[in-house]
N, C-alpha and C positions, 0 to 999 in steps of 0.2 A: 590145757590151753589157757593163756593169762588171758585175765576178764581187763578189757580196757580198764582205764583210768579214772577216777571218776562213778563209774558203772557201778551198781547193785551187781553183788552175785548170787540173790536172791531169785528164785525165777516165778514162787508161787504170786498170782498177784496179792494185793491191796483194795478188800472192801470198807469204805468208809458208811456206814449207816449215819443218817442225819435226822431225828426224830424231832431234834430243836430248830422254834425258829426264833430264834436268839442273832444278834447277827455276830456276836462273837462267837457264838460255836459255828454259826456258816463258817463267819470267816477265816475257824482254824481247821474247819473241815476242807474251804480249799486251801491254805496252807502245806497239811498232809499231801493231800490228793497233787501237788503240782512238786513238791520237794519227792515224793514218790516217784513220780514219775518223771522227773527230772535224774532220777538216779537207776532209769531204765528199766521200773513196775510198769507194769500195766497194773491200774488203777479203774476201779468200778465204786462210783460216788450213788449212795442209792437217797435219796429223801423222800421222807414220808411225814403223813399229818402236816404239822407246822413248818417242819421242816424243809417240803416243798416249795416255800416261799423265797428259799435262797435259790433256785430255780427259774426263777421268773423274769424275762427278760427286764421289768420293773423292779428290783428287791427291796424297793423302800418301804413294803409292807412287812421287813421284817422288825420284831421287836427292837427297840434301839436303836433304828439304822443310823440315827443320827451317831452314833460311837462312828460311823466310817471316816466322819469329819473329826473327828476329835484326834484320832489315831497319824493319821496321814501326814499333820504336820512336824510328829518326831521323826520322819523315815520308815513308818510301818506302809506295807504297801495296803492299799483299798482292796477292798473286794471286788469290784469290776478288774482289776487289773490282775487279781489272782485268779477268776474267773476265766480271765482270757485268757491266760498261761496255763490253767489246765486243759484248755480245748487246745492250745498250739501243743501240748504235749499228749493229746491225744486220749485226756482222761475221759470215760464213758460216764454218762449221766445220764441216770433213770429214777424217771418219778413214779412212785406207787400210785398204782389204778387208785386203791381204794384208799387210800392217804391225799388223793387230791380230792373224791367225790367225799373225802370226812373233815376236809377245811372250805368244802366250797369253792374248791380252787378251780379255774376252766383252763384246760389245758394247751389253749389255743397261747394265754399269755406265756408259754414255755420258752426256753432259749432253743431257739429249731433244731439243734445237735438232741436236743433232750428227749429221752424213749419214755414212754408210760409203757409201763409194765408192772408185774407182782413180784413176793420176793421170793419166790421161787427163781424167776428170773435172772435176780441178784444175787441168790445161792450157788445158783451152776455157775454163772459167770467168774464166781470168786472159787469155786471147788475146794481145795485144799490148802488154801491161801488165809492170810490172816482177817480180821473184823476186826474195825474200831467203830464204836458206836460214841457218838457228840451230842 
């Protein structure tokens, strides 16, 4: 059977590990995660430690956030707007139990799609499927 146009004929998903909180590795972790799943992955974005700070309905806590203004005005897209493009594409975000109680983070500031969980959780969710770690 021909794979639409366009489409991945990939099926295993796409886990993205996010250990950094850099806001340019956020930023190209949702980069991945939305170009992934724009190309019909299912996509599981797991961040941990610092990294849970691109997470945060606030991300101005991440290192640099100020590059988002820097970048925006040649045509790179922001990271709120990659952000949302990974949630209209359905991409799965989970923050490590014990990577937000080891940045201090309260997970109340989460984006409400966002699951706390461990990586076990982000293991099965990705099964046989590839890891990128940022």
């Amino acid at each position: 059977m021909p794979q639409p146009q366009g489409r991945s004929v990939r099926s295993e998903p796409l886990g993205i590990l996010l250990i950094s909180g850099t806001h340019e590795r956020a930023h190209y972790a949702f980069v991945m995660a939305s170009g992934a799943a724009a190309l019909g992955r299912d996509v599981v974005l797991f961040a941990t430690n610092a990294g849970c700070k691109a997470l945060l309905r606030d991300w101005q806590a991440l290192d640099d956030a100020a590059r988002d203004a820097r970048i925006r005005p040649s045509g790179v897209a922001g990271l709120e707007e990659l952000r949302e493009a990974a949630l209209e594409l359905h991409v799965r975000t989970i923050a490590c139990e014990a990577g937000l109680r080891a940045e201090n983070i309260d997970p109340a500031g989460l984006l409400p799609q966002t699951e706390v969980a461990g990586v076990a959780t982000f293991l099965s969710a990705v099964g046989a499927g590839q890891i990128v770690t940022l």
